[in-house]
C-alpha positions in Angstrom: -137.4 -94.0 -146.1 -135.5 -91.8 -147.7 -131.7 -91.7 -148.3 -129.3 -89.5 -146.4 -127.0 -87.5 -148.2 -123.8 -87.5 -146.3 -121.8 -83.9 -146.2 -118.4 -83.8 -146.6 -116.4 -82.6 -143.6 -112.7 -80.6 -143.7 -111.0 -83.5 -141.8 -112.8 -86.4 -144.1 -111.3 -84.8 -146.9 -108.0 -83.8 -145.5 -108.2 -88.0 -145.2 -108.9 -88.7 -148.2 -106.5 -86.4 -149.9 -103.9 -88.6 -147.3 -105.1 -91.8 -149.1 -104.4 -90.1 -152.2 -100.9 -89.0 -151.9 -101.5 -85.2 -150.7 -99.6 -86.5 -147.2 -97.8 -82.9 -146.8 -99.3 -80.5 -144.3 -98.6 -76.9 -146.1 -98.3 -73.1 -144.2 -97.6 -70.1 -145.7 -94.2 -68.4 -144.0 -93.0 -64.8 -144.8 -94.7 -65.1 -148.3 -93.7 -68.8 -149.2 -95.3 -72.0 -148.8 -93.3 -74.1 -146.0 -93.9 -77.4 -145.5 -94.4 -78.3 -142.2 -93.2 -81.8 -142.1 -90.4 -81.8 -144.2 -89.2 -78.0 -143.8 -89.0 -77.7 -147.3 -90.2 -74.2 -148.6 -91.6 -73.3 -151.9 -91.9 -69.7 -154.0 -95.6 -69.6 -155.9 -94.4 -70.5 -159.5 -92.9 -73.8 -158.1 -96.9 -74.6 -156.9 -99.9 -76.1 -158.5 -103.3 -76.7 -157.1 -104.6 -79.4 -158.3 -108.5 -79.0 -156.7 -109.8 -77.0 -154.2 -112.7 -78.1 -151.1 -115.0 -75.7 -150.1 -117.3 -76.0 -147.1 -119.8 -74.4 -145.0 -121.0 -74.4 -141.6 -124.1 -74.8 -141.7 -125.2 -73.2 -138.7 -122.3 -70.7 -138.1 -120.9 -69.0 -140.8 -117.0 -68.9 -139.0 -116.9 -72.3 -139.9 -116.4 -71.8 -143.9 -112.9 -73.2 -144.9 -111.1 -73.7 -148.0 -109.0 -76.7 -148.6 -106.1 -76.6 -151.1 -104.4 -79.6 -152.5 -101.1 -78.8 -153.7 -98.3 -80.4 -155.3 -94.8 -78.7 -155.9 -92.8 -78.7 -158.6 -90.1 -81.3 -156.8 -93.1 -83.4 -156.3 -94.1 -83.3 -152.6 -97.7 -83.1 -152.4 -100.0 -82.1 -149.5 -102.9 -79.6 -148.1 -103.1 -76.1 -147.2 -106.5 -74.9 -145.3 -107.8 -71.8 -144.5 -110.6 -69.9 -143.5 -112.8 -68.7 -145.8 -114.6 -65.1 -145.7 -113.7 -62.9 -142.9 -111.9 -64.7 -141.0 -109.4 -65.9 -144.1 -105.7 -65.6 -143.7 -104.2 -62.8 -145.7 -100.9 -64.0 -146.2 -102.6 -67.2 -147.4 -105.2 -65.4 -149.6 -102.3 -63.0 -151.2 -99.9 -66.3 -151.9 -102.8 -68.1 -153.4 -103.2 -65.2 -155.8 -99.9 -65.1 -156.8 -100.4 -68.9 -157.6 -102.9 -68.6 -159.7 -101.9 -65.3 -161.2 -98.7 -66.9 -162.1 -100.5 -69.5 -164.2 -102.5 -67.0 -165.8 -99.3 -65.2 -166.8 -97.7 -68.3 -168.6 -100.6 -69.8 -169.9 -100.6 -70.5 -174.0 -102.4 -68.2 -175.8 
């Protein structure tokens, strides 16, 4: 017999990242992040990614997504996804970048 190896799924880890305090569902909005549920909206220097999910479809390559989890400066924690490849967001990809560009920009030396 031989043991399964179970795949992780998009919506399995958007769940788990729930149980985990990431409960804010996150859009980006004329170049910010907005959060959904609260209304709250964010710049990219107020945002940290704390891990990123990455999965594949594994017979249909439009089903690659990314899934961010984010937490804000003020706290509020929650995911962003995306599509991943061609069919990715641009307004998410080029906030994203800011993100991490901004980190790169502060970061000791």
């Amino acid at each position: 017999m031989t043991d399964a190896t179970e795949i992780p799924t998009l919506a399995g880890t958007m769940d788990e990242l729930a149980g985990r305090g990431f409960t804010e569902h996150f859009a980006v909005v004329n170049g910010r992040l907005g959060a959904v549920d609260s209304g709250k909206v964010f710049r990219a220097e107020e945002v940290t990614v704390s891990e990123y999910h990455r999965f594949e479809g594994v017979s249909d390559p439009g089903d690659m997504s990314i899934l961010y989890a984010i937490e804000t400066r003020s706290g509020l924690r929650g995911t962003l996804a995306d599509a991943f490849g061609v069919y990715a967001d641009p307004l998410v990809g080029a906030f994203m970048r800011q993100v991490v560009l901004g980190r790169v920009a502060t970061a000791p030396r």
